[in-house]
Steps between C-alpha positions, in 0.01 A plus 500: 500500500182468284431219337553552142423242235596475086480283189782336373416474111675193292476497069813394414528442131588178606215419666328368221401190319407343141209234524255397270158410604095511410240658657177296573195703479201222548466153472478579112736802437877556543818655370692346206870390670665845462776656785611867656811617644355590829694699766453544879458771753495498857416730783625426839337757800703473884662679708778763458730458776692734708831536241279519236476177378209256423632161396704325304303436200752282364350235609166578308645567179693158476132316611360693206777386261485155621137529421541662146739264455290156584196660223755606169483305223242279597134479413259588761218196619245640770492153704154671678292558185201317507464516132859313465553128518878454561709196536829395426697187344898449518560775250185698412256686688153468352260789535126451374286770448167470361548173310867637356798305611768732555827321531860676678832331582502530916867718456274779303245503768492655841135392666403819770198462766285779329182462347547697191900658304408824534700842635279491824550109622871543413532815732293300783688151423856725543352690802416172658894420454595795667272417787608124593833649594348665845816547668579760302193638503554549845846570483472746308211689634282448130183624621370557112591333185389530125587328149408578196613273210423671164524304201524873285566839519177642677388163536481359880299289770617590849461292861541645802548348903460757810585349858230600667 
C-alpha cells in the first residue's frame, strides 16, 4: 500500500484564551497594558494508516487546552525581553520598563520564555510545548506541525516544526 499522509486540523472554540499584555517595541517604545481574546489552531501532518486512520488527536487537543488554560486571565510578562527588568517580592511582580515601575500581584501574572507578547512568540512558545512531549511525536508518526495563535479575526503569527 502507498504511503499516504494528511493533516489533522484542531480550532476548537475552546481552544482559546483571554490575556492581557504589552508589546515592547524598543528600549523607548511599547504598548499601553491592553489584552485580546486570542484563539489557537493547529495542524498535525502523519501518516494515514491502513483502516484509515491517523491518530488519536485526543491527546493534542487536551495539551492545547491545558495550554489555553495555564495563559487565561492572566497578564502576559516576556521573561526574555531585554528591554524588561523583572523581579518578584512575596506578592507582586515588578516589571520596569524604561524608568516606569510597573507593579502586578504574582496570581495575575504568568511569566513565558519569549522575548517579546506577540501572536508569533506565542505560536513558537506553544509549538515548543507540543514538541517536549517526543513520544508522541513519535508515536504518532507527526512528521509536520503548525500553530497559529491569532489574537483577532484575520489577525495571526504562525510557527511551524518539520522532522527532517
Amino acid at each position: 500500500m502507498m504511503l499516504r499522509k494528511s493533516t489533522i486540523e484542531l480550532a476548537k472554540e475552546s481552544m482559546k484564551f483571554s490575556a492581557g499584555h504589552f508589546t515592547v517595541f524598543s528600549k523607548e517604545i511599547r504598548e499601553n497594558l491592553h489584552g485580546h481574546n486570542y484563539n489557537v489552531y493547529a495542524a498535525i501532518t502523519t501518516i494515514v494508516d491502513d483502516v484509515g486512520l491517523s491518530f488519536d488527536y485526543r491527546f493534542y487537543k487536551t495539551k492545547l487546552l491545558n495550554l489555553c488554560s495555564s495563559l487565561n486571565e492572566t497578564v502576559i510578562i516576556p521573561k526574555l525581553c531585554k528591554y524588561l527588568s523583572i523581579h518578584s517580592s512575596d506578592k507582586y511582580v515588578h516589571v520596569n520598563f524604561n524608568n516606569e515601575e510597573m507593579l502586578f500581584l504574582k496570581r495575575d501574572v504568568t511569566l513565558l520564555n519569549i522575548s517579546n507578547v506577540t501572536v508569533e512568540e506565542l505560536s513558537f512558545w506553544i509549538l515548543e510545548e507540543i514538541k517536549k512531549d517526543k513520544k508522541e511525536l513519535e508515536a504518532n508518526r507527526i512528521s509536520a506541525l503548525t500553530i497559529k495563535v491569532f489574537s483577532g479575526p484575520g489577525k495571526s503569527g504562525s510557527a511551524s516544526w518539520e522532522q527532517v
